[in-house]
C-alpha positions as CSV (number, residue, x, y, z in Angstrom):
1,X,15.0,5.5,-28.7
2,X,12.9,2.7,-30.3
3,X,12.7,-0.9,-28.8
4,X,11.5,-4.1,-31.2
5,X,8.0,-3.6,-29.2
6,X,7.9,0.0,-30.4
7,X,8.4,-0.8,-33.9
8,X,6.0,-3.5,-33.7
9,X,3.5,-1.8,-31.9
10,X,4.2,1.0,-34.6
11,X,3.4,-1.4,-37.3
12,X,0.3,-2.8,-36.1
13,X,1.0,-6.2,-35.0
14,X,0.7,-5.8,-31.5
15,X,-0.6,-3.4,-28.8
16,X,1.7,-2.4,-26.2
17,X,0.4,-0.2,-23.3
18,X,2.5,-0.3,-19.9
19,X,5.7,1.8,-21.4
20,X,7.2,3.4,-18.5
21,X,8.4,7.1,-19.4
22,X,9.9,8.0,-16.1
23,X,11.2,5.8,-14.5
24,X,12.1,7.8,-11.2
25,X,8.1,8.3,-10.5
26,X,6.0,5.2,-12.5
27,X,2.8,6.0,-13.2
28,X,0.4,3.0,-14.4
29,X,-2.4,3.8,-16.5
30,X,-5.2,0.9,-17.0
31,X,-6.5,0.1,-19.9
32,X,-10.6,0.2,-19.3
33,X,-12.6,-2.9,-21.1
34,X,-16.8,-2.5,-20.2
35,X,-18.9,-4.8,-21.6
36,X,-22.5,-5.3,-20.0
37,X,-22.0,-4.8,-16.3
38,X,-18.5,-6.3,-16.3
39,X,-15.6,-3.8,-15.8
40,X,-11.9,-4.5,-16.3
41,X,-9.3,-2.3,-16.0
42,X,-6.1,-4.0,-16.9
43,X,-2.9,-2.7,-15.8
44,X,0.8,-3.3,-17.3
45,X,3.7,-2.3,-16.9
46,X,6.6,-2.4,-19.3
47,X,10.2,-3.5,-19.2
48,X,12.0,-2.2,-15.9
49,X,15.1,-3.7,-14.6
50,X,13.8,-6.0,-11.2
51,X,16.2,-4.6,-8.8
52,X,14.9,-0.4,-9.8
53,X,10.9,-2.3,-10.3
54,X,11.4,-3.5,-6.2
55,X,12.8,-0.2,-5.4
56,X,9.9,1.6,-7.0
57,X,8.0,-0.4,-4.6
58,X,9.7,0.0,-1.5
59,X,10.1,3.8,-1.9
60,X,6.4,4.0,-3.0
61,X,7.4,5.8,-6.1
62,X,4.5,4.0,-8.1
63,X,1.6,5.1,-8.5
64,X,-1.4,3.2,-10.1
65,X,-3.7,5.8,-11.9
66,X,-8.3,4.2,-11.0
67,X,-11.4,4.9,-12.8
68,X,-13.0,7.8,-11.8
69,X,-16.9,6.8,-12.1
70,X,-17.1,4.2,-9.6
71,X,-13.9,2.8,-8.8
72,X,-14.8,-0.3,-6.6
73,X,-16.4,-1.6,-9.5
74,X,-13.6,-2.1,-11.4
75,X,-12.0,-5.5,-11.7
76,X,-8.2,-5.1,-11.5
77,X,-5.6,-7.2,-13.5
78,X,-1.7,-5.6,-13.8
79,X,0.5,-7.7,-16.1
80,X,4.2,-7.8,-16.0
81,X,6.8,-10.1,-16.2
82,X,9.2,-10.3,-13.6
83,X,11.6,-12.6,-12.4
84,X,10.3,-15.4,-10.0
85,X,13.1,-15.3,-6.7
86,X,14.6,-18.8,-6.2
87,X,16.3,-18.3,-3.4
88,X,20.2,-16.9,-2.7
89,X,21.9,-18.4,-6.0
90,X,25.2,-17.0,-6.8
91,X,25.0,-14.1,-4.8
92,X,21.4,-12.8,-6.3
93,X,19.9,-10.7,-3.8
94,X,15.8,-10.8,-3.2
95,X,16.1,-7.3,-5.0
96,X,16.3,-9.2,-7.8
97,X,12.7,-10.0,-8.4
98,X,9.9,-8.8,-7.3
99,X,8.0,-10.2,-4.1
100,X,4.3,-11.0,-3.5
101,X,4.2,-9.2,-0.5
């Protein structure tokens, strides 16, 4: 089960970190930059469906993996693209992206 990112990540034309494997328990790995005394740790997460991304959410079933040497060192940054929620528009639910809060 190969998606076009797969094939191009395969290839060499582009990285893609974030795949989610399970997608009953998501676990986010970052991806650590440290140059100098800056520290990044960039999340991301791949393609999930909004509705099952908010519900890993609301059941807590995410779970974002930290640094172990000094973890409040760490600058955090998780990328994803999600659906912005514009209000009830033929029937969409706020399930149907996922919320700041």
């Amino acid at each position: 089960m190969l998606s076009s990112l797969d094939q191009a990540c395969i290839n060499h034309y582009l990285n893609y970190f974030g795949k989610v494997k399970n997608i009953e328990k998501i676990e986010v790995v970052p991806v650590l930059f440290e140059r100098g005394n800056t520290r990044i740790a960039l999340y991301g997460v791949g393609h999930i469906k909004d509705e099952r991304f908010n519900l890993a959410f609301e059941q807590k079933t995410i779970k974002f993996k930290r640094p172990l040497q000094d973890t409040d060192k760490w600058f955090n940054i998780l990328v994803l693209h999600q659906n912005k929620y514009k209000g009830v528009m033929n029937g969409a639910s706020r399930r149907c992206s996922l919320m700041e809060s």
